[in-house]
C-alpha positions as CSV (number, residue, x, y, z in Angstrom):
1,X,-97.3,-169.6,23.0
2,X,-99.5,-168.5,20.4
3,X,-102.0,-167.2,22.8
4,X,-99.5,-164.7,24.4
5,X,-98.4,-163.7,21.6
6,X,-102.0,-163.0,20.1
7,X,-103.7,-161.5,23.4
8,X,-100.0,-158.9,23.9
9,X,-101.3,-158.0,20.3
10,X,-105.0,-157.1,21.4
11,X,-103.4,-155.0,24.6
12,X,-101.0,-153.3,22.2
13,X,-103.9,-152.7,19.6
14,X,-106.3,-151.2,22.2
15,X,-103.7,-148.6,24.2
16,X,-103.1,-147.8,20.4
17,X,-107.0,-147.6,20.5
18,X,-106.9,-145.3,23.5
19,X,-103.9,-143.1,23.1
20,X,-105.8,-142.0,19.7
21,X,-109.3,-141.3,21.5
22,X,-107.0,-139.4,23.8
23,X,-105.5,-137.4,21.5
24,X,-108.4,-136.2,19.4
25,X,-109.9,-135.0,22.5
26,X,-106.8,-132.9,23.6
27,X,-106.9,-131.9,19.9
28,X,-110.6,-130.8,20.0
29,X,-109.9,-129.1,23.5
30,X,-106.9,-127.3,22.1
31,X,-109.0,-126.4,18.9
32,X,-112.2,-125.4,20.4
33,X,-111.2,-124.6,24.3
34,X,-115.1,-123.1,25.1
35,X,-116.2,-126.7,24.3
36,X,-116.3,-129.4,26.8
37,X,-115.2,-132.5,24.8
């Protein structure tokens, strides 16, 4: 039980992970639009 629970926890923690890295790059394309990433 603990297992699920800990291992749901690392998926939640790294689409966290991801959807900032995403973000940042949409914010450095929107900031600097010449640049590629």
């Amino acid at each position: 039980m603990q297992l699920i629970c800990f291992t749901e926890f690392v998926i939640l923690h790294i689409k966290y992970k991801a959807s900032q890295c995403i973000l940042e790059i949409l914010d450095k394309k929107l900031y600097n639009p010449a640049s590629k990433i």
